[in-house]
MARVOFI-905596 format. One record per residue (C-alpha): residue in one letter; x, y, z. Coordinates in steps of 0.5 Angstrom, whole numbers, padded with zeros to 4 digits, always signed. Layout:
REM residues N
AXYZ ...
REM end
This chain:
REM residues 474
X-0034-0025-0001 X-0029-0021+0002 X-0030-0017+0007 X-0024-0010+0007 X-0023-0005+0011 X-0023+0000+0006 X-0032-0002+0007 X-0031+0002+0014 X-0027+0008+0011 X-0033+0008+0005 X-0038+0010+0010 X-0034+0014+0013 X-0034+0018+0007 X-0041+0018+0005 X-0043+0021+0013 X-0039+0027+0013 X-0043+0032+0011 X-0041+0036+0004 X-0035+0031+0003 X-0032+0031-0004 X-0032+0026-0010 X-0028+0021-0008 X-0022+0018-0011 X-0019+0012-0010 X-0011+0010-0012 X-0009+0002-0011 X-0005-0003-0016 X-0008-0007-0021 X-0012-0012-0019 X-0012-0010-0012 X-0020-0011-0011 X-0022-0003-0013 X-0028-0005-0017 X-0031-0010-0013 X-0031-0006-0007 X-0034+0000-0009 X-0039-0003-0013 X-0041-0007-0008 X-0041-0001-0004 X-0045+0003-0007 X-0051-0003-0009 X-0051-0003-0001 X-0052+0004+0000 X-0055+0007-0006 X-0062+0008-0009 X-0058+0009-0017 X-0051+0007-0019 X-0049+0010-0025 X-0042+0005-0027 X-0037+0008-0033 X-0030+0003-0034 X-0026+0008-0039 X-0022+0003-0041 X-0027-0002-0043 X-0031+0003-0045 X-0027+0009-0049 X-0035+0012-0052 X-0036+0014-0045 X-0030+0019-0045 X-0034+0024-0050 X-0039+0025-0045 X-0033+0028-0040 X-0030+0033-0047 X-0032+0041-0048 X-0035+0043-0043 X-0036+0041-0035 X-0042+0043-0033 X-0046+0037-0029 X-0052+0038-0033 X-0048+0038-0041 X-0045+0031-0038 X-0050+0028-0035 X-0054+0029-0041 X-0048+0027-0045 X-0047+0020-0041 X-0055+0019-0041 X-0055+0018-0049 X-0051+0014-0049 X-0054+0010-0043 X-0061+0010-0043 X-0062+0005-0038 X-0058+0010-0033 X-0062+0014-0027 X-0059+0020-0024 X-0063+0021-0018 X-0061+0028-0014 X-0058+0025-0007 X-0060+0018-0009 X-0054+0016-0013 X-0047+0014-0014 X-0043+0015-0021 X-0038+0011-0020 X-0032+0013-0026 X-0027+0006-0026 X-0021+0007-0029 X-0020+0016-0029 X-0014+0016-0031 X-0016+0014-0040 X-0021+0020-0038 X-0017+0026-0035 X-0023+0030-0037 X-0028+0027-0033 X-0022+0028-0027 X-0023+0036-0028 X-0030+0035-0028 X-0030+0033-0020 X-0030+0040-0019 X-0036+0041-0022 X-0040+0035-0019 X-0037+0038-0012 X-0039+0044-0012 X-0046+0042-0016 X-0047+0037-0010 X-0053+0033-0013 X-0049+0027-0013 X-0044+0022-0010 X-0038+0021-0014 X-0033+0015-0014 X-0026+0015-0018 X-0023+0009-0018 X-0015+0008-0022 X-0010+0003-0022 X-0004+0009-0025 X-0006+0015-0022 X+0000+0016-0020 X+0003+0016-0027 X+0005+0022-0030 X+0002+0025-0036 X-0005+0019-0035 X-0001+0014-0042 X+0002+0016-0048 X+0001+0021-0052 X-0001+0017-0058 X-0007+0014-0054 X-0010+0021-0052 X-0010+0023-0059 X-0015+0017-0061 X-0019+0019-0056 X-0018+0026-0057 X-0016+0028-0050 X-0010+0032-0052 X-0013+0038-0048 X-0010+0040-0041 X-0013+0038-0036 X-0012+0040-0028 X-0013+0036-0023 X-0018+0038-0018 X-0015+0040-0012 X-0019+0042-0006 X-0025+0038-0009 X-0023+0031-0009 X-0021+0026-0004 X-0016+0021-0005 X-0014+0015-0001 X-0010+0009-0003 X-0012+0001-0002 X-0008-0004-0001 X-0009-0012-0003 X-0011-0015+0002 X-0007-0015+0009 X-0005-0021+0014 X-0012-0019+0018 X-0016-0020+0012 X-0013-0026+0010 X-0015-0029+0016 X-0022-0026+0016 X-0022-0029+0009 X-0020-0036+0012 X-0026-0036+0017 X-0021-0034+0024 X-0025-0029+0028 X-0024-0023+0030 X-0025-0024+0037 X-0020-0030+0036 X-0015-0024+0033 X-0016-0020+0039 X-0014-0025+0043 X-0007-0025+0040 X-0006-0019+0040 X-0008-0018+0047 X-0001-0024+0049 X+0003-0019+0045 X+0001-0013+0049 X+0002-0017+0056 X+0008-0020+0052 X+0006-0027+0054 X+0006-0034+0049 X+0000-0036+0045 X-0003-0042+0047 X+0001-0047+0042 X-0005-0050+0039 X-0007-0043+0037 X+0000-0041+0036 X+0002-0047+0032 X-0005-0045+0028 X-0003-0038+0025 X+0003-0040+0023 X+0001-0045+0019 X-0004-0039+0016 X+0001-0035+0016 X+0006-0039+0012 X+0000-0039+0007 X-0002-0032+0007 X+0006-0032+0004 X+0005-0035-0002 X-0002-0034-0003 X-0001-0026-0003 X-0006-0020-0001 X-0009-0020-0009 X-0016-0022-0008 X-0017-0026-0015 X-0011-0031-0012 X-0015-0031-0004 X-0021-0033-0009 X-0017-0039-0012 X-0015-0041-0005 X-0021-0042-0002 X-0024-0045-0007 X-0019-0050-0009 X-0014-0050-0003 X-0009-0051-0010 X-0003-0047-0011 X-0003-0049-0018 X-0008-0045-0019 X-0005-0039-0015 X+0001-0039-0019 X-0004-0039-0025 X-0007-0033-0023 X+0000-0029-0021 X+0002-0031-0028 X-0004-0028-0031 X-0004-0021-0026 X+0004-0021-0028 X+0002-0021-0034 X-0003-0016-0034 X+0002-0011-0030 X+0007-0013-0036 X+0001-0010-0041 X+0001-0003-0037 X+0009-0002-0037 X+0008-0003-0045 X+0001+0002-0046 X+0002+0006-0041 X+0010+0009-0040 X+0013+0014-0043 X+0017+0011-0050 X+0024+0013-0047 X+0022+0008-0041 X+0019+0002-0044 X+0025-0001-0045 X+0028-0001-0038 X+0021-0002-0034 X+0021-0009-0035 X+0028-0010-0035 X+0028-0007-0027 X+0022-0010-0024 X+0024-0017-0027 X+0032-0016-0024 X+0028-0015-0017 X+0028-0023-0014 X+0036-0022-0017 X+0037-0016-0013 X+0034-0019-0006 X+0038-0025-0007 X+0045-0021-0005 X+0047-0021+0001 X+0047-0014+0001 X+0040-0013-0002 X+0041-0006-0004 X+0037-0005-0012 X+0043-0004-0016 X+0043-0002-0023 X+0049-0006-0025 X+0045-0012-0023 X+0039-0010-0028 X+0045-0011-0033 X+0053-0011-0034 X+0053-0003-0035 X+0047-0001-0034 X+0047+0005-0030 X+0042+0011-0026 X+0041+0015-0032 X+0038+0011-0036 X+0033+0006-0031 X+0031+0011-0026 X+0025+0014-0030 X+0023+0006-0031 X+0023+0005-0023 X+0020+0011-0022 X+0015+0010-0026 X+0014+0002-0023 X+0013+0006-0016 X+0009+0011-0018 X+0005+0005-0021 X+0004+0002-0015 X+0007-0004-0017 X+0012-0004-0012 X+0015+0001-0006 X+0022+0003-0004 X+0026+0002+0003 X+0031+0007+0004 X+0038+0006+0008 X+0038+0012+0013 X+0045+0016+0015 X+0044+0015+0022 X+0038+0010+0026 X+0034+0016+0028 X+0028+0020+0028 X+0027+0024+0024 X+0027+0017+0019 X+0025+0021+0014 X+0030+0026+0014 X+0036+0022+0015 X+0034+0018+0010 X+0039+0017+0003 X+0035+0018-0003 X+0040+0014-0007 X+0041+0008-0003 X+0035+0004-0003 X+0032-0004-0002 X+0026-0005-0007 X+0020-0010-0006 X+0014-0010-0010 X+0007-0008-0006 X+0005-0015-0004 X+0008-0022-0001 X+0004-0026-0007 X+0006-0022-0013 X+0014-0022-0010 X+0013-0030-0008 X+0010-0031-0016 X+0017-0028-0019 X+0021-0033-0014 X+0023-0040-0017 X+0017-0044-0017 X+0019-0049-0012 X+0020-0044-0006 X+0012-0044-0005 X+0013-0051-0002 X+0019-0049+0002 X+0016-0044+0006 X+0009-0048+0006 X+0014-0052+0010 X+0016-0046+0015 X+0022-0045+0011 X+0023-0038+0010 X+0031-0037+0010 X+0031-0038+0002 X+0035-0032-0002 X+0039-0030+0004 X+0032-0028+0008 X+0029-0024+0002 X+0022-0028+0004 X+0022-0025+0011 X+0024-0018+0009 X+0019-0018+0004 X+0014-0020+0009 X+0016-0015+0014 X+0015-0010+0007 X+0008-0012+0007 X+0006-0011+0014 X+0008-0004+0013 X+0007-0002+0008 X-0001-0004+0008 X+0000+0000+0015 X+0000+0007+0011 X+0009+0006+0012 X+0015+0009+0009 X+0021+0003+0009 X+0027+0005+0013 X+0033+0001+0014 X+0040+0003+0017 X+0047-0002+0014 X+0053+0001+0015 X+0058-0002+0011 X+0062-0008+0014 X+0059-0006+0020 X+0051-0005+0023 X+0046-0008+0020 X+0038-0007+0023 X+0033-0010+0017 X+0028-0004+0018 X+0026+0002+0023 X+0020+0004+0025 X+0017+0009+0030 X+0013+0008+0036 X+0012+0012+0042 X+0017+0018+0039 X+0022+0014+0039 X+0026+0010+0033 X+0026+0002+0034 X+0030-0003+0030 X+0026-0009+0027 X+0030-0015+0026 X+0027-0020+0021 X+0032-0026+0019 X+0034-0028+0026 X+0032-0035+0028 X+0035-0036+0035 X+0041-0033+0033 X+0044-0027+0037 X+0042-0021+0033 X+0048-0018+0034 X+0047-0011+0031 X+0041-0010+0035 X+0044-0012+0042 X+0050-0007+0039 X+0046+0000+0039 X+0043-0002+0045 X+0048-0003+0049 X+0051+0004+0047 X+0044+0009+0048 X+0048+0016+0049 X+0050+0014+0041 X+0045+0011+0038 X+0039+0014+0043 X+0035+0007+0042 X+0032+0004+0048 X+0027-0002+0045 X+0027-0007+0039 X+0023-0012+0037 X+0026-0020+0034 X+0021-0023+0029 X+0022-0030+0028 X+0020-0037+0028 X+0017-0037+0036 X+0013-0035+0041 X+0012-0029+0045 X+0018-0028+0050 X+0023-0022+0053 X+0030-0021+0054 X+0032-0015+0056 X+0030-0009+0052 X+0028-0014+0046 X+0021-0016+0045 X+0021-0022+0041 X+0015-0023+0036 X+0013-0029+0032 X+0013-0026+0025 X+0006-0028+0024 X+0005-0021+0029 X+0008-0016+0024 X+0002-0014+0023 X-0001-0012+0030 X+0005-0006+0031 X+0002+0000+0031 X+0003+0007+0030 X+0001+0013+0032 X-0001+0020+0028 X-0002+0026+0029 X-0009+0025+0031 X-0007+0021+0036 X-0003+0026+0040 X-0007+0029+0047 X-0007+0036+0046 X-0007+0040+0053 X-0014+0045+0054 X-0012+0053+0053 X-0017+0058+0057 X-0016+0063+0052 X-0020+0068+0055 X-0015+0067+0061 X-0010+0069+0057 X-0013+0075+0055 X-0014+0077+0061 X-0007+0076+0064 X-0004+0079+0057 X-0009+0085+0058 X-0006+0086+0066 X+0001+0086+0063 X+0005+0092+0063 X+0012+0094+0060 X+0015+0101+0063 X+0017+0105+0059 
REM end
């Protein structure tokens, strides 16, 4: 059994008094289901669990009117064994984007207040929830809102690093203790340095995908991994074909099968001409929208200037793209390139595999992806945010200089960048302004957010007063 850190967010959830239904948005096959009907098994008297795509009777239940009552009737006909408990059970709706109607009906369920909700969707993100032909079948051709103010929605990632190594029996304290090097910017014991390598590498091509971690463990196979990947490949593939829009169908494949192409260039920039000879924006960009709405994949935005905001200097235009997880990316790769990498190899596809690691980490930390590259000029692989301040991250270095990372450090009162950070194939150490970093650690950056900003105390009643004693003459 896999143990998440979507558990403790659950819980969370369940212990704030008058929470909303809950849904959660996430990939295909990224472990959705499993965790919320275990957690709900754990935590509940009653659980009520409806699949809408397995299940398409069950959407009637949701039509005409909203009223919890009506629907409860509804779904208790045509499942007689199911308990509604007020304040004991969780309705767990998986799949909501084939029910639009029983995503409008969250609001009824909130505002009743009897029982706890959870939606689960892998294309959510999608615009308009699938075809038309597939709504009209289940005549749910009716407008339906989106329940805003009445829901909670959060995302869920594959697996992360962490996890995987949870996964693999490495405990936590192990992981603090490595942590704590990075923080005090001392080596890792070679042993145990040696050791998270190794898992490292592993965790590259084994990938954040629960059912290909399942695999792993149970077989330590790479085979059966890649057999899982084709399958989960293949169900992606499905989805592009039942659930995109008929001008897009064509060309969805087409983009995210260019993706191992696109990041072989030495300037890994996605360009729709690599798609095909001729192919151009106006006619594949619904497609890789769609691939990201999708989940199936994430940008990484060139920015203008390597500086904060990164969001605002990003340009729209002028993107890498990776898919969500490492395995997924390493699946689409030549089959012999899990052997390399096994065998610490990682400079395959001009440095594509570290770029696509360092993707991953950011991502599964909540991240937007920025890069700076200036043509015949600087080239800083990603940009982050840490302690106010815009910090390049260089991935592909080995022992090589980082050139364009010493560049911008050495001219501060242009490029306002004091720190960088050097992922490679070595221990912790420092030169100068660069911490280097064994790759392994990308997952232990840390980014602050709002909540985390110290917010000075203001004695308002002395404000008042000393407003009051203010005077103006006239």
């Amino acid at each position: 059994m896999l143990k998440r850190k979507i558990e403790e967010t659950l819980l969370q959830w369940k212990n704030q008094p008058g929470h909303n239904p809950l849904v959660i948005k996430g990939v295909r096959q990224c472990g959705k289901t499993f965790i919320v009907k275990q957690f709900a098994q754990q935590h509940y008297d009653s659980v009520v669990y409806v699949n809408f795509a397995l299940e398409a009777d069950k959407i009637t239940a949701f039509l005409g009117n909203k009223d919890v009552d009506t629907i409860l009737l509804n779904l208790s006909t045509l499942m007689p064994e199911a308990q509604f408990i007020p304040g004991k059970t969780c309705i767990i709706l998986d799949e909501i984007q084939d029910c639009p109607d029983a995503r409008t009906s969250l609001k009824s369920f909130k505002l009743d207040g009897r029982f706890d909700i959870i939606a689960t969707g892998s294309l959510l993100g999608v615009k308009g929830y699938g075809d038309k032909k597939k709504k009209k079948k289940n005549n749910i051709m009716g407008k339906n809102s989106v329940p805003v103010g009445y829901e909670t929605i959060i995302s869920m990632c594959p697996l992360d690093f962490e996890e995987f190594l949870w996964a693999n029996g490495i405990r936590q304290e192990s992981i603090e203790a490595v942590r704590k090097c990075l923080q005090r910017e001392i080596p890792v014991p070679e042993g145990v340095h040696y050791a998270f390598q190794q898992l490292f590498y592993r965790y590259i091509v084994v990938g954040g995908l629960p059912a290909a971690i399942n695999k792993f463990i149970e077989t330590n196979h790479m085979g059966e991994v890649a057999t899982v990947y084709r399958s989960i490949i293949d169900e992606y593939e499905d989805d592009m074909v039942k659930y995109a829009d008929d001008a897009d169908k064509p060309h969805i494949r087409e983009c995210f099968e260019s993706i191992p192409a696109q990041l072989a260039k030495e300037n890994k920039k996605f360009q729709y001409s690599t798609i095909k000879k001729g192919a151009r924006a106006s006619q594949y960009a619904g497609s890789l929208q769609w691939l990201e709405d999708a989940g199936i994949i994430h940008r990484c935005y060139n920015t203008n200037i390597p500086e904060l905001p990164l969001d605002g200097n990003a340009k729209p235009g002028v993107f890498k793209v990776y898919p969500t997880d490492i395995g997924i990316l390493m699946a689409m790769f030549d089959p012999g390139t899990r052997a390399d990498v096994l065998q610490g190899n990682l400079y395959g596809y001009k440095g594509a595999i570290f770029e696509g690691i360092m993707a991953d980490f950011l991502h599964k930390k909540g991240q937007n992806l920025y890069y700076y590259h200036k043509d015949g000029g600087l080239e800083l692989d990603f940009l982050i945010r840490q302690k106010g301040e815009c910090v390049p991250c260089e991935v592909k270095s080995t022992s090589n200089k980082a050139k364009s990372v010493k560049t911008v450090l050495a001219h501060p009162e242009k490029y306002h960048i004091t720190q960088a950070l050097k992922f490679g194939d070595y221990n912790v150490g420092r030169d100068g302004a660069i911490l280097t970093v064994p790759s392994y650690m990308g997952f232990f950056l840390e980014f602050e957010g709002v909540e985390d900003i110290d917010l000075p105390i203001l004695d308002i009643d002395e404000v008042n007063r000393l407003a009051s004693a203010m005077s103006f003459e006239q």
